[in-house]
C-alpha positions, 0 to 999 in steps of 0.5 A: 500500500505505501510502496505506492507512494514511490511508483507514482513519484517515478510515473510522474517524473516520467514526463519530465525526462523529455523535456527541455532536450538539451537541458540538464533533467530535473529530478524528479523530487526537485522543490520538494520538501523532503529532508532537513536538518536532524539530531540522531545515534549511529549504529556505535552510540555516536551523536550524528547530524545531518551535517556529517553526510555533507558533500555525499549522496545519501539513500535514506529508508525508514523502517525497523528492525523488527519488521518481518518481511518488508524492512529486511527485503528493502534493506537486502536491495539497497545492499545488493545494489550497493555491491552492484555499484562496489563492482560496476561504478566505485566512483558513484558507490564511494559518492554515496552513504546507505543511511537506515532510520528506525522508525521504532526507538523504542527497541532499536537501540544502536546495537540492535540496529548495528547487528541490523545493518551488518547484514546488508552493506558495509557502508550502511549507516543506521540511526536512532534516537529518542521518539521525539527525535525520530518523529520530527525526522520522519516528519520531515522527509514526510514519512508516516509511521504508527506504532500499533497495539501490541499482539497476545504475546506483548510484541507490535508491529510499526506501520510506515511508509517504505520508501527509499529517498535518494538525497543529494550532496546538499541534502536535497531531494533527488528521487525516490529508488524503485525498491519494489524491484531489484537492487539492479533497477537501484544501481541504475537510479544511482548511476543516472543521478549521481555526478 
């Protein structure tokens, strides 16, 4: 249902590849206002802003590491195009920082979230926080997210939007990633818009 979101930013950024023929193209998410500023804990305990990832390209997924299916899937794409790009294109891979933010503080403390991380790619970069600071981030890329009632056995579920947001160097948004495809299809968005 939210992976809507991303097929229909794509399907409408379509119509603008042919544009202005000559002209550099404008990204999809160009104007929108996604991203901002932020205050959160890596994966080591460390305090990390969003000033730290200046100069770099960033992919930047909302999820939980709790998640059954949909989180570990995500994340298993955004690695594999990570090592397609390792392979094919070192010099956009070196451009681009993996980030992974919980959307669930609560229990992703950073060393759940490292062993989380550990499994995808290297390079990934996973964050958290305290509640208020997740809400205003997620906020802020227009994520939605809603922790729900806890089942019989005293574990819940997080609904959240799963999207994956390529930013550029400034922090700007550039696009979302087709993760309802393959890591291949990622790699093939990362090479097009990272310079």
């Amino acid at each position: 249902m939210y992976r809507m979101f991303s097929a229909l930013a794509l399907l409408a950024a379509l119509p603008l590849a042919g544009c202005g023929a000559g002209k550099p193209e404008e990204p999809p998410l160009a104007g929108a206002r996604i991203g901002g500023p932020f205050a959160l804990v890596d994966q080591d305990g460390k305090a990390v802003r969003d000033v730290d990832f200046a100069g770099k390209y960033r992919i930047v997924y909302f999820g939980y590491t709790y998640c059954p299916d949909v989180c570990p899937t995500d994340m298993a794409k955004i690695g594999q195009a990570m090592k397609l790009l390792d392979k094919q294109a070192p010099r956009v891979a070196e451009k681009i920082v993996p980030i992974f933010i919980t959307v669930d503080p609560e229990r992703d403390t950073p060393a759940v979230i490292k062993q989380f991380v550990a499994n995808f790619h290297p390079s990934i970069v996973g964050l958290t926080g305290s509640p208020q600071a997740i809400a205003a981030v997620a906020k802020s890329y227009a994520v939605y997210f809603k922790k729900q009632p806890p089942g019989p056995g005293g574990g819940y579920m997080v609904d959240h939007l799963a999207v994956a947001f390529l930013m550029g160097p400034h922090g700007e948004p550039i696009t979302s990633l087709p993760i309802d495809k393959d890591g291949a299809a990622i790699a093939e968005q990362a090479k097009h818009w990272v310079r």
